[in-house]
N, C-alpha and C positions, 0 to 999 in steps of 0.2 A: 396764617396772617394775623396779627395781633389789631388791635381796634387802634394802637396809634397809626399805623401804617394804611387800615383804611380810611382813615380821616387825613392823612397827607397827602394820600393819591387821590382821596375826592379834593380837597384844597387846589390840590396842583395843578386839576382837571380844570375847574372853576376860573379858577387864573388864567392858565393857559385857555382858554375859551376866550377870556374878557380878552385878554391880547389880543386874537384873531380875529375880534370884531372891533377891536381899537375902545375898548373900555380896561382900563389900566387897573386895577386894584381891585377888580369885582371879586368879591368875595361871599360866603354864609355870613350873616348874622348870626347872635349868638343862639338862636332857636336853629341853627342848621338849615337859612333859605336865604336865597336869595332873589327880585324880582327884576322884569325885564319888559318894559313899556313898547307897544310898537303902535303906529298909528295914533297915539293917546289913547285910545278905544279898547287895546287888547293885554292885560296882564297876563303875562306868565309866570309864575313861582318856579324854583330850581330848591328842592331841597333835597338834601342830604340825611337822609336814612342810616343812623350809624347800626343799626343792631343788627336790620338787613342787608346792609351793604350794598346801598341800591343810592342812584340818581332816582330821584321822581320828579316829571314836569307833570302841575297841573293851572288848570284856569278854569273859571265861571263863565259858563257862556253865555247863560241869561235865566227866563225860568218859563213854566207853562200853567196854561192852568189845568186845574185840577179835572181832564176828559180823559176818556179811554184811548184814545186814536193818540195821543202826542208820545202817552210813556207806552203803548205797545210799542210803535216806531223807532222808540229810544231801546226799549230790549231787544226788539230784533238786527238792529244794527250792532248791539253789546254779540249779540250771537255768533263764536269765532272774530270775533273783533272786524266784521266782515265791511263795515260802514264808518271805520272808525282810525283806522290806519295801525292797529295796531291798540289804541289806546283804550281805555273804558270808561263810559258814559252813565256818571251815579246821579243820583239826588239827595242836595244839604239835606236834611230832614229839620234845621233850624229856621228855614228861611224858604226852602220849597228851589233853591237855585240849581241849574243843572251845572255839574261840575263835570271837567274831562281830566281826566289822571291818565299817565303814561311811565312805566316803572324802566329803568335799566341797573346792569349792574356796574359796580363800580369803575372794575379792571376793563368793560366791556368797550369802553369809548373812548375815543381820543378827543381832541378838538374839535378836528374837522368833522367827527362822527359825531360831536352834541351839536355842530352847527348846524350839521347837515337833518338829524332828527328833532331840531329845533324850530327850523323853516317846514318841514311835514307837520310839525303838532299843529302851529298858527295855521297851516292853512286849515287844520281839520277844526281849530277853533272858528276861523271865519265862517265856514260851511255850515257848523251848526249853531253858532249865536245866527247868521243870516234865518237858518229855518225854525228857529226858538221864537222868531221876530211874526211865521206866516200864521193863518187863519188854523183853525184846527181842520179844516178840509185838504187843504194843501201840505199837513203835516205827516198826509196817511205813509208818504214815503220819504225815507231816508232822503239826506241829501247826495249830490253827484259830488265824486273827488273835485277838490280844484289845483289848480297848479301850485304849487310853492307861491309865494309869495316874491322869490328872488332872493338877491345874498346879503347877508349884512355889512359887506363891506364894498 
């Protein structure tokens, strides 16, 4: 597969996404991303990996401070992706912000399947900006899955 072909089926994917949530012309910018506001409260980036030929969704959930209990919690939920739905749970090293990344491949998704793995990322966003928010005593454990959110349409 040559790199214009995966750059038309990531476009295509993207498009055909914003259609089935009724956002008509969503498209990358020319860095290869594009953002998706829900609540006011939660971004999401979609960007477009041309060299890995990958989707990646990620977002900032919030930050900690600097104690042992909050980033053990954060690695062992990283462990098998066992707390995280799949995604992975880093830290900016510019700003100290906890970031969640989530990789797929290009060919891998249709619409319905970035919609569908779109409403799982947000919920696992809400789950862990909610425990980014508690004491460091209450941080000792992972958050509980929460449900989707619902559909976007």
């Amino acid at each position: 597969m040559t790199e214009h072909s995966a750059l038309t089926a990531a476009e295509r994917l993207i498009s055909d996404f914003g259609k089935s949530i009724g956002i008509e012309g969503l498209e990358y910018d020319e860095f290869g991303c594009c953002m998706l506001a829900f609540d006011d409260d939660i971004i999401v980036n979609i960007a477009h990996e041309k060299a890995n030929q990958r989707i990646l969704f990620f977002a900032y959930i919030g930050s900690v401070d600097a104690a042992v209990t909050p980033y053990k919690t954060l690695l062992k939920a990283n462990f098998y992706w066992r707390a995280t739905g799949g995604a992975t749970l880093s830290l900016d090293q510019d700003d100290g912000a906890i970031c969640l990344t989530k990789p797929f491949g290009v060919q891998e998704l249709s619409p319905q399947d970035l919609t569908t793995e779109l409403e799982k990322f947000v919920s696992n966003i809400e789950k862990w900006r909610d425990w980014s928010k508690e004491s460091h005593e209450s941080q000792e454990n992972a958050p509980q899955d929460k449900e989707p959110i619902g559909t976007f349409v």
